[in-house]
C-alpha positions in Angstrom: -28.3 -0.2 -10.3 -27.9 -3.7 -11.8 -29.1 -3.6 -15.4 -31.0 -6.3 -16.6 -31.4 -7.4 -20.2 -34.3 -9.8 -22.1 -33.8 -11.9 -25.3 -36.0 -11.5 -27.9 -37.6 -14.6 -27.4 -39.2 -13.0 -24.1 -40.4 -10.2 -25.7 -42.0 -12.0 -28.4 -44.4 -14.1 -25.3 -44.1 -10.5 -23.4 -45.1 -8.4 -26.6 -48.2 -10.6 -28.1 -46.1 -11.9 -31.1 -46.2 -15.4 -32.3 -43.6 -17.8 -33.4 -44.8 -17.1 -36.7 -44.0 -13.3 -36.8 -40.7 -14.8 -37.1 -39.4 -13.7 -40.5 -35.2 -13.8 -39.9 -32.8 -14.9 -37.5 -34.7 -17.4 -35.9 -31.5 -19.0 -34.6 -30.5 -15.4 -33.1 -33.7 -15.0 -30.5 -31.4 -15.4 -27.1 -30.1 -11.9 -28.4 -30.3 -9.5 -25.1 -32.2 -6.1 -24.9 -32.2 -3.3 -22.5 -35.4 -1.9 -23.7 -37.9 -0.9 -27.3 -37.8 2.0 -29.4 -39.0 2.9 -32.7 -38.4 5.6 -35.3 -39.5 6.7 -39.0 -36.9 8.2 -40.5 -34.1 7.7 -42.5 -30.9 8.1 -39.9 -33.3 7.7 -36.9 -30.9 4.6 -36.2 -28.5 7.5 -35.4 -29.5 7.9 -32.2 -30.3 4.1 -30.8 -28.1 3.0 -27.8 -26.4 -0.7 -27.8 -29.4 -2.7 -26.3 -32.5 -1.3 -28.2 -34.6 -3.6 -30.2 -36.3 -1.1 -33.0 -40.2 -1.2 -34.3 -40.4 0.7 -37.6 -43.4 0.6 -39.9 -40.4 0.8 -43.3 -41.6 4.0 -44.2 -38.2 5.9 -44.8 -36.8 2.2 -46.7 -39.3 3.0 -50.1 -38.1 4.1 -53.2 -40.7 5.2 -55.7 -43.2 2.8 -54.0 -40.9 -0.1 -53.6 -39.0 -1.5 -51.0 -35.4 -0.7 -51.3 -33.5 -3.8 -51.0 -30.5 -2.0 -51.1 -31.0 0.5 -48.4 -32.7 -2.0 -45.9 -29.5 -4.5 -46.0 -26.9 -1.1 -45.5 -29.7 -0.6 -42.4 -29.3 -4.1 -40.7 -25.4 -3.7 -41.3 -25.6 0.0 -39.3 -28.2 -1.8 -36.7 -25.6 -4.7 -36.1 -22.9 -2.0 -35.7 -24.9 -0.4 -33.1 -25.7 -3.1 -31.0 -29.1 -3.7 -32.0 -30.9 -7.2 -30.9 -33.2 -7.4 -33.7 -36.0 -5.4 -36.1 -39.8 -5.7 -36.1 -41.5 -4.1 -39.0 -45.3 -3.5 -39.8 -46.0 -5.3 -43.2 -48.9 -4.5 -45.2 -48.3 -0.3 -44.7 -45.6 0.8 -46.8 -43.9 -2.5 -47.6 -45.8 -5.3 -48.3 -43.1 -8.0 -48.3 -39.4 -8.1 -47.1 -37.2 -9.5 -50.2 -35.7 -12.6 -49.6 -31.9 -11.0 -50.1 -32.7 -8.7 -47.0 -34.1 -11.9 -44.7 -30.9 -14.0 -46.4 -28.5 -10.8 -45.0 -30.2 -10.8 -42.1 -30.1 -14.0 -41.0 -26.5 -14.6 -41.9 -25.9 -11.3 -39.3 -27.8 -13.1 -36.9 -30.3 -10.3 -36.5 -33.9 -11.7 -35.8 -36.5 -9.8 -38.0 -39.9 -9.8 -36.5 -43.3 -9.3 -38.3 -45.4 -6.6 -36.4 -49.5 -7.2 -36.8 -51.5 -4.2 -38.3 -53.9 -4.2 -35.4 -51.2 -3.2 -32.7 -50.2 0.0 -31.8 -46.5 0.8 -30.7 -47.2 1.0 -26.8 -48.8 -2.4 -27.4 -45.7 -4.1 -27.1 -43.6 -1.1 -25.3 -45.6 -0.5 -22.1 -45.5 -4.5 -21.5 -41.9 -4.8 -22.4 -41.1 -1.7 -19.8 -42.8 -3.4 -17.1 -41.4 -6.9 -17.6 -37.9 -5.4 -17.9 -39.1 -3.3 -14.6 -40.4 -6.3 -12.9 -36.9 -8.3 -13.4 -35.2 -5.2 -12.4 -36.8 -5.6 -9.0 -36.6 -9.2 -8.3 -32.9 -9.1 -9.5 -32.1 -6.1 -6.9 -34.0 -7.6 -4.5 -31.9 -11.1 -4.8 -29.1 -8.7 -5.2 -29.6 -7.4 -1.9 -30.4 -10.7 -0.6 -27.2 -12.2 -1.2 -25.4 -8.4 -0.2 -27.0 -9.4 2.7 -26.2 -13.5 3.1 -22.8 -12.2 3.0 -22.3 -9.3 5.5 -24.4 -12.3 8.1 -21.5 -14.6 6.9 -18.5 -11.9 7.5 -19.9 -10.8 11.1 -20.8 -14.5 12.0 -17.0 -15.6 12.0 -17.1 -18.6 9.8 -14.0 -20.1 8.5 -12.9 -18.9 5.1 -13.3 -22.9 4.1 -16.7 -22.8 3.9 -16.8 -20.0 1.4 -17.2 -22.7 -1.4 -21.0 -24.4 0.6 -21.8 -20.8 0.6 -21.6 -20.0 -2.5 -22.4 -23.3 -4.0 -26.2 -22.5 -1.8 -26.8 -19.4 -3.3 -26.2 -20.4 -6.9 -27.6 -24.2 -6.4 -24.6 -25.8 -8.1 -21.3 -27.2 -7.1 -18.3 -25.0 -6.2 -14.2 -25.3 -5.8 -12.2 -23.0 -4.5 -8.7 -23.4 -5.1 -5.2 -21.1 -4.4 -2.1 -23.0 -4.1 0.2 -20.4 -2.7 -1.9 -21.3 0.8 -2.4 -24.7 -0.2 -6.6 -23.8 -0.4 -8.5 -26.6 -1.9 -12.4 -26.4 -1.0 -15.1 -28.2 -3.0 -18.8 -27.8 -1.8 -20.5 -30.9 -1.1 -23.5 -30.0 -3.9 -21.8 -32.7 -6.4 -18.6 -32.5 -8.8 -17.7 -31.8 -12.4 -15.2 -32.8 -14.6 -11.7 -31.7 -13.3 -10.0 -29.3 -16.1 -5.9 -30.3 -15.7 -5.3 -27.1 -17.9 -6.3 -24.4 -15.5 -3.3 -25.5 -13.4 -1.0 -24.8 -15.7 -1.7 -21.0 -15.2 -1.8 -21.1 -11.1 1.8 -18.6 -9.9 1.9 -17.4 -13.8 1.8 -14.2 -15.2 -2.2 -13.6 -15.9 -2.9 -13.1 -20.1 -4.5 -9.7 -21.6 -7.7 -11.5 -21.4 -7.7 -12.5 -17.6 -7.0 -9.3 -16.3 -9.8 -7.8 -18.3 -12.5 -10.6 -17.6 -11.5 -12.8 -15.0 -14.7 -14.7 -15.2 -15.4 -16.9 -18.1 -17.1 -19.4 -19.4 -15.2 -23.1 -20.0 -16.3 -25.8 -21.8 -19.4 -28.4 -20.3 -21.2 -25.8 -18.6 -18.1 -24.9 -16.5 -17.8 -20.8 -15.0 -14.4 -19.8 -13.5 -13.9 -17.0 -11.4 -9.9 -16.2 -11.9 -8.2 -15.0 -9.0 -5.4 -12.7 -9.3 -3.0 -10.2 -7.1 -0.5 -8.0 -9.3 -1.3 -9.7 -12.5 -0.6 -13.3 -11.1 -3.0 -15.9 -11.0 -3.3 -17.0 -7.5 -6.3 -19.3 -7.6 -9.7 -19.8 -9.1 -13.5 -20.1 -7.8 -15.0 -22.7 -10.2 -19.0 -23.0 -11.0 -20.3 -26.5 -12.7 -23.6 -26.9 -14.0 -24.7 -23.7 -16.0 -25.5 -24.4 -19.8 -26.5 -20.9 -19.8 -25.2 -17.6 -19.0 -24.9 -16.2 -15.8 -27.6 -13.9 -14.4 -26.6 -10.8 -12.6 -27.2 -11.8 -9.7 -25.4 -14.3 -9.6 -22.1 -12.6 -10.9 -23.0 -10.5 -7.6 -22.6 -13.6 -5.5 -19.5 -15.0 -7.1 -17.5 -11.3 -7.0 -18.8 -11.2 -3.7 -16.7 -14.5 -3.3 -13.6 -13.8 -4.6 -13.6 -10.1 -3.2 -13.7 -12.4 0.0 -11.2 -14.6 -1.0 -8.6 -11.8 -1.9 -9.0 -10.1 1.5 -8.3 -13.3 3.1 -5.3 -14.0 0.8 -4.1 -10.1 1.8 -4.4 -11.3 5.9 -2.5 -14.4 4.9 0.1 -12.2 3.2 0.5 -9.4 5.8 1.1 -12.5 8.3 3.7 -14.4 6.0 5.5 -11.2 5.6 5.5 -10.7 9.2 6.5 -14.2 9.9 9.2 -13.6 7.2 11.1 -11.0 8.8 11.4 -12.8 11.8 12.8 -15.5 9.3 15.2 -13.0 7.7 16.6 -12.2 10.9 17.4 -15.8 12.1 19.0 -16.7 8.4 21.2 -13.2 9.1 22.2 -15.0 12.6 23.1 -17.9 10.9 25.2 -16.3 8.4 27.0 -14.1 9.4 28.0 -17.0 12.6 26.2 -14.6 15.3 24.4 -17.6 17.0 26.9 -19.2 19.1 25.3 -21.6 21.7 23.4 -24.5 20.0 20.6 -24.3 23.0 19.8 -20.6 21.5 20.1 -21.6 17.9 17.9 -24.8 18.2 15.5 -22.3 20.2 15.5 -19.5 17.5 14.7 -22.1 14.6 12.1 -23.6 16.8 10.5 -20.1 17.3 10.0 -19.0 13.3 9.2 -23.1 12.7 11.8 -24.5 11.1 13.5 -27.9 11.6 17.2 -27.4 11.1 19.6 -30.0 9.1 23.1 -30.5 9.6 24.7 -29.3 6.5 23.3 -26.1 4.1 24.8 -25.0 1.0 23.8 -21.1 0.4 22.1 -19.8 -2.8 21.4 -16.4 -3.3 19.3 -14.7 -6.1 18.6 -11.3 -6.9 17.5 -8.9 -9.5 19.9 -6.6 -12.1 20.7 -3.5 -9.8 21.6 -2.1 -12.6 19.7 1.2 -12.5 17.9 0.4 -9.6 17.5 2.4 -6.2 17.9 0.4 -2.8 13.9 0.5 -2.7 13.6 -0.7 -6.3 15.8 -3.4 -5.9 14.0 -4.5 -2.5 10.6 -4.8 -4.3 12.1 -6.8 -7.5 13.5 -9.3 -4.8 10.7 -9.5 -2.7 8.5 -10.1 -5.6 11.3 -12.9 -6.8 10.6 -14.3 -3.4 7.1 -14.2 -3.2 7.5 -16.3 -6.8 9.4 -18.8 -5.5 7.1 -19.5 -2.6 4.9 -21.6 -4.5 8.0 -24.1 -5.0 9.9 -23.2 -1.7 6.8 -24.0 0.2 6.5 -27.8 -1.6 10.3 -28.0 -0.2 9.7 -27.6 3.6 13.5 -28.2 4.0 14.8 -25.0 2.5 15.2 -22.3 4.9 14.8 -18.7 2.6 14.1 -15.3 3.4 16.1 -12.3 2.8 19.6 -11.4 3.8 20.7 -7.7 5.6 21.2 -6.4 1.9 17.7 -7.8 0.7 18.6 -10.7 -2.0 17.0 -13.8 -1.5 18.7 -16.1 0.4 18.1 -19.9 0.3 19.5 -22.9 2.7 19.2 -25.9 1.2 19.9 -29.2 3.0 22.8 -31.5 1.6 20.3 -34.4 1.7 17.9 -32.9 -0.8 20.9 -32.4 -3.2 24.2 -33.5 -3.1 26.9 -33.2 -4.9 27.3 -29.3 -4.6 27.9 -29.0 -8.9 24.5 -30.9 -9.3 22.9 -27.7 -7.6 23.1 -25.3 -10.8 21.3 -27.5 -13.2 18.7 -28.3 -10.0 18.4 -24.7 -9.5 17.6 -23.9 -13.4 15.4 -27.1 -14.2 13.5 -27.2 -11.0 13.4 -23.7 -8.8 13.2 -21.3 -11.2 11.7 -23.2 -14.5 8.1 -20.8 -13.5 9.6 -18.0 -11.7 11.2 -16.4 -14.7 8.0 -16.5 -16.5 6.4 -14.3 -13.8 9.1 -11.6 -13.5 10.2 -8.7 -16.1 13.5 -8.5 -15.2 16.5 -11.9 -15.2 17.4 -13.1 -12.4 20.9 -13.7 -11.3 22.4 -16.3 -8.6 25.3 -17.3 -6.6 26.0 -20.7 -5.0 28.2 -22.1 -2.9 30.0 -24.7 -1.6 29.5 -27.5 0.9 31.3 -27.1 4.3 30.7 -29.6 6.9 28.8 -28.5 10.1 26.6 -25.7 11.0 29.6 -23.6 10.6 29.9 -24.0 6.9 27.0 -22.2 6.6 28.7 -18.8 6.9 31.4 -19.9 4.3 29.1 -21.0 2.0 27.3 -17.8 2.1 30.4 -16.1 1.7 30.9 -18.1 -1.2 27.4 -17.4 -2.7 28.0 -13.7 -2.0 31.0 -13.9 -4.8 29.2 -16.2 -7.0 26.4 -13.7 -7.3 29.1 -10.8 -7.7 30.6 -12.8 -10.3 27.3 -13.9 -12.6 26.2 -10.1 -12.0 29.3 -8.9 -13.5 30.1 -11.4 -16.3 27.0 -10.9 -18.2 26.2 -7.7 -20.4 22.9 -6.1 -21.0 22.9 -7.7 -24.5 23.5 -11.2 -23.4 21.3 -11.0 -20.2 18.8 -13.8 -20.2 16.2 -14.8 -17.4 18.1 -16.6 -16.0 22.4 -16.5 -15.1 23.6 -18.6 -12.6 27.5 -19.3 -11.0 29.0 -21.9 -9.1 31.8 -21.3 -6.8 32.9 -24.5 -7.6 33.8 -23.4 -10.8 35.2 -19.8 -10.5 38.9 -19.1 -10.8 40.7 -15.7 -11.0 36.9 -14.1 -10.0 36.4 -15.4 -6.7 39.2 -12.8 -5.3 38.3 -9.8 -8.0 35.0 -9.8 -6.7 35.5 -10.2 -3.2 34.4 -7.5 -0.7 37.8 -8.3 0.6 40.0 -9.4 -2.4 43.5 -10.0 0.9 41.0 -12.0 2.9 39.8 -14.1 0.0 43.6 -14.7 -1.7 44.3 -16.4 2.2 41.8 -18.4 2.1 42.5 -19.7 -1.0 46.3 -20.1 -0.2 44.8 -21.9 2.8 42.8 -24.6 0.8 44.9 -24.9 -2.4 48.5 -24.3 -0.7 47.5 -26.7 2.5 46.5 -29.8 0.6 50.1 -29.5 -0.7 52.0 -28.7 3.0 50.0 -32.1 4.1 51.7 -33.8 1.6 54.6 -32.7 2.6 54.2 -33.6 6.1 52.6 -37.0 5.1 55.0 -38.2 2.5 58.5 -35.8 3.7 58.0 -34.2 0.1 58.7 -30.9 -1.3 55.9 -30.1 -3.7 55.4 -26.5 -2.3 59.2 -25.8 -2.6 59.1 -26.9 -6.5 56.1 -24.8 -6.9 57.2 -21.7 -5.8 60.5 -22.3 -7.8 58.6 -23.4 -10.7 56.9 -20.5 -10.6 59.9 -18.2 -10.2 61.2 -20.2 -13.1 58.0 -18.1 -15.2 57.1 -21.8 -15.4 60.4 -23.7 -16.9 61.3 -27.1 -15.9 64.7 -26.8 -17.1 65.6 -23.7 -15.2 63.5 -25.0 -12.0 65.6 -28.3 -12.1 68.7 -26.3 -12.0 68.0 -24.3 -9.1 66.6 -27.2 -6.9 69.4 -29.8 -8.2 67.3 -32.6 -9.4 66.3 -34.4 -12.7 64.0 -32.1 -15.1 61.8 -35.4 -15.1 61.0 -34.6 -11.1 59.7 -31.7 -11.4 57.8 -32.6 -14.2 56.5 -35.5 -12.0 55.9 -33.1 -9.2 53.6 -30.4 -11.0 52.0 -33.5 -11.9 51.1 -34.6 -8.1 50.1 -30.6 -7.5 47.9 -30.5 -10.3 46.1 -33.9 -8.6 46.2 -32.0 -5.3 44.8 -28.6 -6.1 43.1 -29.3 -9.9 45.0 -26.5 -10.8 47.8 -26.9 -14.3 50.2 -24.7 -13.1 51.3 -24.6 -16.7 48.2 -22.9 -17.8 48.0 -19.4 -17.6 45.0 -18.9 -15.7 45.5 -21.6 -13.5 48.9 -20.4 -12.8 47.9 -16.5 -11.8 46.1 -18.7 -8.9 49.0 -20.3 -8.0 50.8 -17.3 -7.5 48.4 -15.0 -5.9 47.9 -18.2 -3.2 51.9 -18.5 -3.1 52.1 -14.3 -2.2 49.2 -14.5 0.1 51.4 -17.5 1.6 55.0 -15.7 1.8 53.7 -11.8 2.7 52.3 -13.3 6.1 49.9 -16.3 6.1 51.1 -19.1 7.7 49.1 -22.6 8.7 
């Protein structure tokens, strides 16, 4: 049953009063009521409801045959309380004159005080009142059930979604925009325009306020209504309504929640078909890598099916959640709502391949020509990608990158590389000094990018390979022996006297030659860090691994 409220300006035409029964609050008259009551006695106003405008003949209010000034401003005080629109009182019985403190208190509540004639009788102005309030009860059901019914003929007719906004905009005779974003929806009716408000798109993919999830639709400034739209406390778009200097009737509420109920079923399909659409996704990113795809044919075919254009060279970035005290099922719903964050910016970035890998952390492809060098990537990643995401989620973030490696092959290695980066920024940082968001570079790891390695022996060759085989070519190039002095150097617990002796030559050249490996690798092999790397990559080297 819609209910249907008056102002007390209608039920003065409605009722037989006159403008001058007016006696306080005449600023207050587009006050709403439900419907009239009256009582007698002193704690009648006990038992109003919110919405009851009150006649009263003062009766309980005397005091030794005066008016009780006292008593009748404590009454308007206990009628605002309530709820109650406003007061008419019969002057001339019992009270001959409200005092001007009590029409100054009244006034100030913004509580119209009406004058009721001596001549009228209670049902006077009740039984017409009723009927009015009866008779806009019917015509707002019956426009209720008109537009109930505009809308089922608009759902079974099949008409596109896009046209939502003419719809709407006919119903309520005034110019409407629909806009979401996420699916790049931006429909304005062709009844007019209004002023565009650059502030609501400031809360578009944010976390919706207190306020928004408790009345998404509000009134803005120059007559402007917005319907907020919102899935799981985000705001995904907005239906916006120019042109009303008033308040909005109930039917036409009805027509704008019959909108955006619309609108959010439509924004479900479209979600149940990206997430479809993104598995098929996450199964090509797996493919690529983990190095599965081994014919270029099938991997230009595969790309082609799931719509993406692929680049030459991708560095890999993955991000997840804590999974600190999280289940597998947990942690798949914090990263796919971190993904279905970052979809808003991914989208704008139609280079970007992301999905999720087999272990369900979000995975990201990005193309050397959108960023380059590889270091540059962590600031981009914390300025640009994530600057809104963390301000959606209730947990920090955490993310791995790695390196550039030439060719579609790098890919794998670079994931690899991500893989330990994440490892690394999820075990570095404490509960205490978590923030939203932690992010490591392989570029920049040491001593971690073997400790946190699912296979530390695998890892510690690789290394060897790149930091021992710049120095071999070297070797080869210039008939040196820069990996001889730094394996004796390093027997030598790092003393150039000691490592001259045993390799006959001038303290000076091996000074010189720690110099040329430090140039080679970046790696001091006089710091103690830098020099535990040197000998795990020398061990890896002797115990087997041979280029």
């Amino acid at each position: 049953m819609v209910s249907v409220m008056i102002t007390v300006r209608e039920l003065i035409q409605v009722g037989g009063f006159d403008e001058s029964s007016v006696l306080a609050g005449a600023d207050s008259l587009e006050n709403e009521l439900l419907g009239v009551t009256s009582f007698d006695s002193p704690d009648g106003h006990k038992w109003l409801r919110t919405g009851e405008f009150v006649l009263t003949t003062g009766f309980p209010f005397l005091s030794q045959q005066k008016t009780c000034t006292k008593r009748l401003i404590t009454l308007i005080d206990e009628l605002v309380a309530i709820g109650t629109p406003g007061l008419a009182i019969k002057l001339g019985r019992y009270i001959e004159d409200l005092p001007e403190a009590v029409l100054s208190h009244a006034t100030k509540k913004a509580f119209p005080i009406l004058s009721f004639p001596m001549n009228k009788a209670w049902s006077d102005v009740i039984v017409p009142v009723v009927q009015y309030i009866n008779d806009k009860q019917r015509i707002e059901l019956e426009r209720t059930h008109a537009i109930y019914e505009r809308f089922h003929h608009y759902l079974t007719g099949g008409a596109p979604i896009s046209t939502l906004s003419d719809l709407l905009s006919d119903i309520l005779d005034a110019p409407v925009s629909i806009h979401v974003p996420q699916h790049k929806w931006k429909w304005d009716s062709s009844l007019g325009s209004f002023p565009r408000d650059d502030s609501l798109d400031k809360l578009y993919g944010q976390r919706a306020p207190i306020r928004l999830t408790q009345e998404p639709l509000s009134r803005q400034k120059e007559g402007i209504h917005v319907r907020w739209l919102l899935h799981d406390q985000i705001v995904q778009g907005t239906i916006i309504i120019g042109q009303r200097e008033r308040d909005l009737y109930a039917w036409e509420k009805v027509a704008i929640e019959q909108s955006a109920a619309l609108l959010s079923l439509e924004m479900q399909r479209q979600r149940a078909i990206q997430e479809t659409f993104q598995r098929f996704r996450n199964d090509f990113l797996q493919q690529l890598v983990s190095g599965q795809i081994l014919s270029h044919e099938m991997l230009m075919r595969k790309a082609e099916e799931v719509g993406w254009e692929l680049s030459d060279h991708y560095i890999a970035m993955i991000l997840s959640s804590s999974p600190r005290n999280k289940t597998g099922v947990e942690l798949w719903q914090e990263n796919h709502h971190l993904l279905n964050a970052l979809h808003s910016f991914l989208s704008s970035h139609e280079a970007i391949l992301y999905g999720l890998d087999h272990e369900n952390r979000v995975l990201l492809l990005v193309p050397m020509s959108i960023h380059a060098p590889t270091e540059s990537l962590s600031q981009w990643l914390q300025e640009q990608c994530l600057k809104t995401v963390t301000k959606q989620l209730d947990q920090p973030v955490f993310a791995g990158i790695g390196r550039y490696h030439p060719e579609r092959e790098g890919i794998v290695r670079s994931y690899r590389e991500a893989l330990i980066s994440l490892q690394t920024a999820l075990h570095s940082t404490t509960p205490a000094t978590v923030s939203s968001l932690h992010v490591k570079s392989y570029h920049d790891l040491g001593l971690e990018r073997i400790m946190y390695a699912d296979d530390p022996a695998t890892e510690a060759q690789a290394f060897a390979e790149e930091c021992l085989g710049k120095i071999q070519s070297y070797d080869r190039e210039k008939n040196g022996q820069l990996l001889q002095t730094l394996q004796v150097f390093l027997q030598a617990d790092g003393n150039y006297a000691e490592a001259a002796r045993r390799l006959y030559v001038h303290k000076n050249t091996i000074k010189y030659r720690i110099q040329l490996i430090r140039e080679w690798t970046g790696l001091n092999a006089e710091n103690g860090h830098d020099q535990m790397l040197l000998r795990i990559a020398i061990t890896a080297h002797v115990i087997g691994y041979r280029f």
